[in-house]
N, C-alpha and C positions, 0 to 999 in steps of 0.2 A: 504493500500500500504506500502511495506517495505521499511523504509527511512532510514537503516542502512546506512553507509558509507563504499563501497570498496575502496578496493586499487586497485583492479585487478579485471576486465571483460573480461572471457573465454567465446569467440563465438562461435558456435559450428553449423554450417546448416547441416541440416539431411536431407538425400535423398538417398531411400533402401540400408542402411547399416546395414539389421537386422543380419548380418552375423559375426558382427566387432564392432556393438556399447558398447553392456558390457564391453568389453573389454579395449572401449576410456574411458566409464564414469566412470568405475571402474578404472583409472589410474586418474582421474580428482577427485575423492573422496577420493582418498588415497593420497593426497597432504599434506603434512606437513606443507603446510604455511594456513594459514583459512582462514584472511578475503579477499577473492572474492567470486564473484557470477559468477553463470555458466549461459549463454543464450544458450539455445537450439532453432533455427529457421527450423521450420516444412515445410518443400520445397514440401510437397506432395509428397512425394514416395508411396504414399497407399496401404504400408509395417506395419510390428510391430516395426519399429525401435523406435517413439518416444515410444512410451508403453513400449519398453522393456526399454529403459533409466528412464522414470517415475519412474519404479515398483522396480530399483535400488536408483534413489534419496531420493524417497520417504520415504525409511527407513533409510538413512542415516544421515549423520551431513548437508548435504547439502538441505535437507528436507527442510527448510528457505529462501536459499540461493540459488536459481535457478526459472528461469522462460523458458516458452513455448510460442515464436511468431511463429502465425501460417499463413502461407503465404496465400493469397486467391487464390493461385493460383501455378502451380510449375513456378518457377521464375528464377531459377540456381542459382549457387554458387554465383555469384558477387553481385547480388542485394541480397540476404541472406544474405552472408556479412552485406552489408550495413543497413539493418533495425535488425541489432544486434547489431552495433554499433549506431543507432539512441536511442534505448532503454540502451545502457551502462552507468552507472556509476560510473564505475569506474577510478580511476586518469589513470591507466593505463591497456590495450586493448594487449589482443594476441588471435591469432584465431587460430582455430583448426581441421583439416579436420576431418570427425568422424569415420575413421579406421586407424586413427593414434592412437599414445598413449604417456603420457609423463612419464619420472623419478617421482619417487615420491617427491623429492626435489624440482621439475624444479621450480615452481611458487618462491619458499622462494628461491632459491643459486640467481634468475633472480630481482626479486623486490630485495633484498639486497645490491644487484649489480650497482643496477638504481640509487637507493636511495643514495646509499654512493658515489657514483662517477657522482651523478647531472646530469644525464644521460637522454639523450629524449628515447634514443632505447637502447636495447640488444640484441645482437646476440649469439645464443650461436650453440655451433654442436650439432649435430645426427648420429643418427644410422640407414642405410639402409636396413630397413625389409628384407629379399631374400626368395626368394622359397627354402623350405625348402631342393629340392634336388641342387640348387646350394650351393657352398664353397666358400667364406664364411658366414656361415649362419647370418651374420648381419654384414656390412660394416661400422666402425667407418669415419664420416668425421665430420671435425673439422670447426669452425665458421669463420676463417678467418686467413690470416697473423698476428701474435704477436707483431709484430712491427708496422705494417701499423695504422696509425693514420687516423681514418675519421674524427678529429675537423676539419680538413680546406678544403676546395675547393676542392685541388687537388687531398685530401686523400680519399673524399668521392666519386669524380670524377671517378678515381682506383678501387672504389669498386663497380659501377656501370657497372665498364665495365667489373671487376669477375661474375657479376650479366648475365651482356647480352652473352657475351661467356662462359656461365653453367660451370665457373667454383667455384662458389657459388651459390647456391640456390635463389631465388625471392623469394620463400615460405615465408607466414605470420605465419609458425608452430614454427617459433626457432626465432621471434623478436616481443618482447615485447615491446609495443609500448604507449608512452603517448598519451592520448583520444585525447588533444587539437593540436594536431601536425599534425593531419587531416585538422582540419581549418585552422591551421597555412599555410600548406602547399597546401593548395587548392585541395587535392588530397580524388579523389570520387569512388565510385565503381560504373563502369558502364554494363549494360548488354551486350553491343557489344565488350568487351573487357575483353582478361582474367587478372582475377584478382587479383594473386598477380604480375604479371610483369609487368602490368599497375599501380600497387601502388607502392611496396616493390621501387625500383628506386627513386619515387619521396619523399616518406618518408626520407630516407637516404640522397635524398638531401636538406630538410627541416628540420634535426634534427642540432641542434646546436650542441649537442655532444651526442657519439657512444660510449658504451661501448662492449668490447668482454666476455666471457666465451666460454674459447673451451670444457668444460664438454660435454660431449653429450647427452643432457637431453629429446631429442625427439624421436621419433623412428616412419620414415619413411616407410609407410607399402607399399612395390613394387607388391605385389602378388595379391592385390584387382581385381579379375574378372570384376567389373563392372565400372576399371577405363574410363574416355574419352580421356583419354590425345592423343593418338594417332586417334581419330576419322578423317574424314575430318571439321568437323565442330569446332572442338577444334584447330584445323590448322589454319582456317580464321578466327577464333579470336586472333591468333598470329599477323596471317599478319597486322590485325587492328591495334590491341595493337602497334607493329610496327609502323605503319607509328604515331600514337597518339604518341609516346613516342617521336620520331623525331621532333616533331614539340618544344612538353613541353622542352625536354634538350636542343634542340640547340636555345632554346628561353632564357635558361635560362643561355646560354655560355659555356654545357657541350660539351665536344669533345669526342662523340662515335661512330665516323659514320662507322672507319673501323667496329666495333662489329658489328654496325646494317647492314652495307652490305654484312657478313657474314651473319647472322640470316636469313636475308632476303632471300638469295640465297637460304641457307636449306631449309628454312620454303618452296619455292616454291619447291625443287627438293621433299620435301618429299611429297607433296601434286603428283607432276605429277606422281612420282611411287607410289602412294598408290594404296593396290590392289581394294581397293571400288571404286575405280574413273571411270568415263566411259568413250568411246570417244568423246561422246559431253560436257564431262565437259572440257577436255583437254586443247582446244582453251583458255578456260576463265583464268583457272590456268597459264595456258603458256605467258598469259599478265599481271600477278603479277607484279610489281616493274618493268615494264620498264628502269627503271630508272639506273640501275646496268650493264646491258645488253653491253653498249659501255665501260665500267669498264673492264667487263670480257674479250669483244673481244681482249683489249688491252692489255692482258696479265696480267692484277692483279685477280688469278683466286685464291678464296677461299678455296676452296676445299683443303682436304690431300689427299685422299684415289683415285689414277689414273684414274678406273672407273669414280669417281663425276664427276673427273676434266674436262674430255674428257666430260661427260652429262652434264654441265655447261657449256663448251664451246658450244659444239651444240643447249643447250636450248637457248641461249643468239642472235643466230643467226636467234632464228622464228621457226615457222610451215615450216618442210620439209620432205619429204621422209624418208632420216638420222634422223632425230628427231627420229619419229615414229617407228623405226623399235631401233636405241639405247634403247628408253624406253620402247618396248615390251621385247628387252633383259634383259635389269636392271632388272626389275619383279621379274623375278629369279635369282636372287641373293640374 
């Protein structure tokens, strides 16, 4: 068994990426900083993907420095997550979706970072993959306000609630994370809940101190065919996560509830107009978050965009005729 000592543990779960993965591992080998180990977690996609990463490590500098946990089973992303971090040892943890890809810098500008500014976490920006016939073909965004301070309460409070109104990222690909700041902060990966907005949140709020890098050291691949994100089942792990995260922050004295009762609202309109939905799923969707429903009637309505607003007002008021026929229009649109 290899009992070197890292600094740095790249997670990596694999699950049919054989389209994308050369491409992540060959950016994870071409790293200018060395001591880390790479985890590859094998999620069963009963693809080439781990093989083709193998037949890349295996000749390289990393030929040492990398292991394969192999799931017994496909298990998804969250709990893959987590038995890479059960296996890590390194002081400090970033994960890695595997058709993403980083700078060749990112590990060494990000540990340098940590290190010299006594840091739990780093943040740093990326770069938005795009399809290559949109302009422009890679969208810089940056890791946060320059100013904004998350050492205190309210600075990390502020960046949770960037976090829940996407106006920052949740993603585990651009926050390099110390291993113990998991126990620290009691914060698990769970299968019913997606996994970085059920963690990234509580991390941030368990880090004593935050440092930034707005470099853009990762690159966000948007054009992946075989993403879920828009699935309905990647939906009701929102709405979970959601109400999960509600309970942990305002337990813990954070004040997000305008965010989450945005989120919440989309989370359900996007679920009622998705076009996989049937009309017996409807009803069930239509009883999300009760909770917001006397919110909206009362005029605090979320929505920008006229159309929402007006299908937000009507969804808030129940199963009716009007429902029914607004959300067979919305469709198309």
């Amino acid at each position: 068994m290899n009992s070197k000592h890292y600094d740095i543990s790249v997670i990596m779960p694999v699950f049919r990426a054989e389209g994308h993965i050369e491409k992540t591992v060959s950016s994870v080998i071409a790293q200018t900083f060395k001591n880390f180990e790479l985890i590859l977690v094998d999620d069963r996609g009963g693809d080439a993907s781990v093989k083709k990463a193998e037949a890349l490590l295996g000749s390289s500098e990393l030929k040492d420095s990398y292991r394969v946990v192999v799931n017994p089973s496909n298990m998804g992303v969250s709990l893959s997550r987590g038995r890479g971090l059960e296996v890590a040892t390194g002081e400090y943890v970033i994960h890695l979706d595997a058709d993403d890809f980083f700078e060749p810098e990112m590990l060494e500008i990000m540990f340098r970072k940590a290190v010299g500014e006594a840091a739990d976490m780093v943040i740093c920006g990326f770069v938005k993959e795009l399809e290559e016939s949109e302009i422009p073909r890679g969208a810089v965004q940056y890791a946060g306000k320059g100013e904004l301070s998350l050492n205190s309460f309210r600075g990390k409070e502020e960046y949770i609630r960037l976090m829940l109104d996407n106006s920052r990222p949740s993603a585990l690909w651009n926050k390099l994370v110390k291993r113990d700041l998991y126990e620290r902060g009691a914060v698990k990966f769970d299968k019913d809940l997606r996994d970085d907005l059920s963690v990234s949140p509580l991390l941030v709020l368990a880090a004593e101190k935050i440092a930034f890098c707005n470099l853009p050291l990762v690159h966000y691949v948007m054009y992946n065919t075989s993403s879920v994100s828009a699935t309905t089942g990647h939906l009701l792990l929102i709405a979970e996560t959601l109400r999960f995260l509600e309970k942990r922050l305002e337990a813990a004295g954070v004040n997000v509830r305008r965010e989450l009762f945005a989120y919440k609202n989309q989370t359900r309109r996007r679920l009622l107009l998705h076009k996989k939905v049937k009309g017996s799923e409807v009803k069930e969707y239509l009883s999300l978050f009760p909770e917001i429903n006397g919110e909206i009637l009362s005029g605090n309505n979320p929505e920008r965009k006229f159309h929402y607003r007006v299908f937000a007002r009507i969804t808030a008021g129940g199963d009716s005729a009007l429902f029914r026929l607004t959300r067979f229009l919305l469709k198309f649109i």
